[in-house]
C-alpha positions as CSV (number, residue, x, y, z in Angstrom):
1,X,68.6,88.6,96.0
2,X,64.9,87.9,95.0
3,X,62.1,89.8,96.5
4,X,60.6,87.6,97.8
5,X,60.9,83.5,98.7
6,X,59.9,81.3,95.8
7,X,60.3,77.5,94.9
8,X,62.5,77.1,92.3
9,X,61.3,75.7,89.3
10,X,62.2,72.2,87.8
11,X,65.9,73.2,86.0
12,X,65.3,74.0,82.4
13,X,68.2,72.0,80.7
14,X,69.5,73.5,77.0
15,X,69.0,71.0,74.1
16,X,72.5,70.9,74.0
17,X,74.8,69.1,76.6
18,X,77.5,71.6,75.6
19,X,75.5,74.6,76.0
20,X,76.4,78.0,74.5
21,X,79.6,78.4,72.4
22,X,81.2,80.9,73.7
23,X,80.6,83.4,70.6
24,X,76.9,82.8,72.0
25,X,77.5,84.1,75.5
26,X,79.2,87.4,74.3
27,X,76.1,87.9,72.3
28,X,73.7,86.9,75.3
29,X,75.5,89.2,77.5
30,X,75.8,92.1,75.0
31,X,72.7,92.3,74.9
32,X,71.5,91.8,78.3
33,X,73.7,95.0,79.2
34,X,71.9,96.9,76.2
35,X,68.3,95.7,77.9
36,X,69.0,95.3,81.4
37,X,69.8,97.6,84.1
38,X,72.9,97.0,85.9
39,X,73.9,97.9,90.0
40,X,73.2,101.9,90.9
41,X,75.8,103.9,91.2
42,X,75.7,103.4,95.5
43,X,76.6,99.6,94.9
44,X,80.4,99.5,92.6
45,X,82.2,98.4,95.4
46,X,83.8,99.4,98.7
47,X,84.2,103.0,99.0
48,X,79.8,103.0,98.9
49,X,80.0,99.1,101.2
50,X,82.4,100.2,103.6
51,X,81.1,97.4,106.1
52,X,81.8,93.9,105.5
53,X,80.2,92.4,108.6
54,X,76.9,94.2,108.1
55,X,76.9,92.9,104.5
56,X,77.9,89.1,105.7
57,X,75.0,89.1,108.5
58,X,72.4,90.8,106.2
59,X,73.2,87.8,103.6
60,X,72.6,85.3,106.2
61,X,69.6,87.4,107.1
62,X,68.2,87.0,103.3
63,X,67.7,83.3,103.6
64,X,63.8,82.5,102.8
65,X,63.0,86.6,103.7
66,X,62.5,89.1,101.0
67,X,64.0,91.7,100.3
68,X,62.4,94.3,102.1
69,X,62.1,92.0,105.7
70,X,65.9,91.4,105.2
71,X,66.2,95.1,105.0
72,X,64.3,95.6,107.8
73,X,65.6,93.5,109.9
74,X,69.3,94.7,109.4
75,X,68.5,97.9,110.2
76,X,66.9,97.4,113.8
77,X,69.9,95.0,114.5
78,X,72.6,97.5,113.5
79,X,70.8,99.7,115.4
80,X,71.7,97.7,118.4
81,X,75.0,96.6,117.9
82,X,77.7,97.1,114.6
83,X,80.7,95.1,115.2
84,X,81.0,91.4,116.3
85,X,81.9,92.1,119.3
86,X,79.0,94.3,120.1
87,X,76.6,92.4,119.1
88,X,77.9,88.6,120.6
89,X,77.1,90.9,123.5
90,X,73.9,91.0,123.3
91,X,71.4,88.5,124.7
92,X,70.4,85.7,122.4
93,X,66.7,86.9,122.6
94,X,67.2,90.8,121.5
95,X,69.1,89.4,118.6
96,X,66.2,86.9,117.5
97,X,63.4,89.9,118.8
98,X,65.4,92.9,116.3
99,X,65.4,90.4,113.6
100,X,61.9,88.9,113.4
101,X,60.6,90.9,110.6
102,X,63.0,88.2,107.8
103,X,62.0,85.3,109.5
104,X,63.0,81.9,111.4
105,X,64.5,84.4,113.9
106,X,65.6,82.0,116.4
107,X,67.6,80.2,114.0
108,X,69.2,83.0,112.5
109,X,69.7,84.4,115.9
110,X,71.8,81.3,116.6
111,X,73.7,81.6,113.2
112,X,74.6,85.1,114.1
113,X,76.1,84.5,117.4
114,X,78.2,81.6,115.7
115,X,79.0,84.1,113.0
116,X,80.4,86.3,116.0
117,X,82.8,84.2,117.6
118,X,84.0,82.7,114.8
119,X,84.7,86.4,113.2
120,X,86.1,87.0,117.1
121,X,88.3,84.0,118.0
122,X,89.6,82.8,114.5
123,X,90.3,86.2,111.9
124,X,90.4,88.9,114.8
125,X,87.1,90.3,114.0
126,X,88.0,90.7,110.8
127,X,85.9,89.9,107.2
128,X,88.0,87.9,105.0
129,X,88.2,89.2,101.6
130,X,88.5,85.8,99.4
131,X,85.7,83.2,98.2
132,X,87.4,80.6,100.0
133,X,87.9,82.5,103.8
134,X,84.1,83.4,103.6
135,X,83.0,80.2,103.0
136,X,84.9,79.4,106.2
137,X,82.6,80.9,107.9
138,X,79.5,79.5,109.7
139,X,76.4,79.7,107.6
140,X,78.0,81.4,104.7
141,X,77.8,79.2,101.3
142,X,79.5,80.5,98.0
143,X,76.1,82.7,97.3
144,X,76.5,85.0,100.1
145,X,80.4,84.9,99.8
146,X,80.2,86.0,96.3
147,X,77.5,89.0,97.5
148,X,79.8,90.0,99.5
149,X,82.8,90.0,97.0
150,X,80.7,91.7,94.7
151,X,78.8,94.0,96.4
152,X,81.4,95.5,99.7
153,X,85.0,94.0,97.9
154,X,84.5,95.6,94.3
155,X,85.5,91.6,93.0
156,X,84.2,91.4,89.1
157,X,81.5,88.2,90.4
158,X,78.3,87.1,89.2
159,X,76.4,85.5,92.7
160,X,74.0,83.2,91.8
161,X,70.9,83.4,93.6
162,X,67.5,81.5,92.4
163,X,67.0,83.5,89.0
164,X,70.7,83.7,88.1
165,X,70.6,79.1,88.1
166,X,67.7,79.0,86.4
167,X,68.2,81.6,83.8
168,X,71.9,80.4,82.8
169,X,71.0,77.1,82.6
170,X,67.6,77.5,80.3
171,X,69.5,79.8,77.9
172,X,72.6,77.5,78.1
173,X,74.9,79.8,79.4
174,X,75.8,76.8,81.5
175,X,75.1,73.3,82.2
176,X,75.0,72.8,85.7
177,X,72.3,70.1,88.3
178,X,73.5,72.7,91.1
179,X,73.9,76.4,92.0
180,X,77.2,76.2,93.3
181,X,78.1,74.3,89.6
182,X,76.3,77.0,88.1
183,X,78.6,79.6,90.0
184,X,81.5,77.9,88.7
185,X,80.9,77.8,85.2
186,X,79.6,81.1,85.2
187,X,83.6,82.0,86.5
188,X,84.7,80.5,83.5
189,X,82.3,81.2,81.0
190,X,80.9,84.7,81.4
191,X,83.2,87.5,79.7
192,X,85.4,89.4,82.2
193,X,83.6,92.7,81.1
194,X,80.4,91.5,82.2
195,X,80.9,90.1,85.5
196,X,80.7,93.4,87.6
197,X,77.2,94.1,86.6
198,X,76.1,90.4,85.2
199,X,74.3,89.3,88.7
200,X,72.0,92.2,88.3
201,X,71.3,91.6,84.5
202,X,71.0,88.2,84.5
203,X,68.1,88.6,88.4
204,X,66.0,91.3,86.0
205,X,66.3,89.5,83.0
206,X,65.1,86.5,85.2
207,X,62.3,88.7,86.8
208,X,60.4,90.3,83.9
209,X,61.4,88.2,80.8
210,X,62.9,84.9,81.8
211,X,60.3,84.2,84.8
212,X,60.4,80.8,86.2
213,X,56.9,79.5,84.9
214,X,55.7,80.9,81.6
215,X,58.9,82.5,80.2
216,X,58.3,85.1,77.4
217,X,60.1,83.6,74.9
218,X,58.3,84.6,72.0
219,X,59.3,87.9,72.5
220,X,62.8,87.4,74.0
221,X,65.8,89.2,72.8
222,X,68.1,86.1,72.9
223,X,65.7,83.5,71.7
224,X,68.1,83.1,68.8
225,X,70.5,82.1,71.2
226,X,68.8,80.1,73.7
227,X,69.1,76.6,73.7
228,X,65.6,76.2,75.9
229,X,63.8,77.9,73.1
230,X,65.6,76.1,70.6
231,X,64.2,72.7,71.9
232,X,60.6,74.2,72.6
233,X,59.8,76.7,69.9
């Protein structure tokens, strides 16, 4: 998730339709794990996320927010109330009023509730643990469905947030008009080996080399394989 809300750029297209051969991507991604850093040691999977609801309400949290109000937010909620149960409990008002710090709180605050009962009167309370049962879910979209395969499930998935689209698509690891298209090429695409930790590459990468306006590409270690570069260099 970014730090902070920002516009995404105009998509970057390769100079090639067809993108990356797949020779390519093994190279990109090679070296991306050689450069980048990958999730700590407190985020493999469930044994250190041991709470799928508070990870589904913080992604719906994360919308416009950064990271830090998300964070903050979460916290003062779960404070208040930590199952779905509790917290449909509680007034409409306390939820909006604990989570103000990320942002169109009264919306969220509605989302949440929805979130609830849905949780409540269709799965038993309980967090489904597949793409397509999470995206069931009011306000949940395949980004925050694959956070939460990634991040509390342990699932081998590379979410695509605003830095993952527009990085895969300016190198040419895909060739996609939408994040969701994005997400499913990168399914097919990226090399099993580098899925667990190829979100976090691919948002750093994104962050200090690959940045939206101005990317470094002179100085890029995968400008030989980067179809952007290719048609601009």
């Amino acid at each position: 998730m970014a730090d902070k809300p920002t516009l995404m750029a105009a998509r970057p297209m390769p100079a090639s339709g067809n993108g990356l051969s797949a020779e390519e991507i093994e190279i990109v991604f090679r070296r991306l794990s050689e450069r980048m850093p990958g999730r700590t040691p407190t985020a493999k999977g469930p044994k250190d996320q041991p709470n799928p609801f508070r990870s589904l309400v913080s992604c719906l949290l994360s919308a416009q927010s950064r990271d830090v109000n998300t964070a903050a937010a979460t916290t003062a909620l779960f404070a208040l109330a930590t199952t779905p149960e509790a917290m449909l409990d509680l007034p409409e008002d306390a939820i909006a009023a604990a989570i103000k710090p990320c942002g169109l709180y009264n919306v969220k605050a509605k989302n949440i509730r929805r979130l609830c009962r849905f949780l409540i009167d269709d799965l038993g309370g309980v967090v489904p643990r597949t793409r397509e049962g999470l995206m069931r879910l009011p306000g949940i979209g395949r980004k925050c469905a694959d956070i939460v395969l990634s991040f509390t499930f342990g699932e081998d998935v590379i979410a695509v947030d605003t830095h993952v689209d527009r990085v895969s698509n300016r190198i040419g690891l895909t060739v996609a008009s939408t994040a969701d298209e994005t997400a499913r090429q990168l399914e097919d695409r990226a090399p099993r080996w580098a899925r667990c930790d190829g979100h976090f590459w691919l948002i750093q990468f994104g962050k200090s080399v690959c940045v939206a306006r101005r990317p470094k590409c002179e100085t890029c270690f995968v400008n030989d394989h980067c179809r952007y570069f290719a048609a601009t260099g």
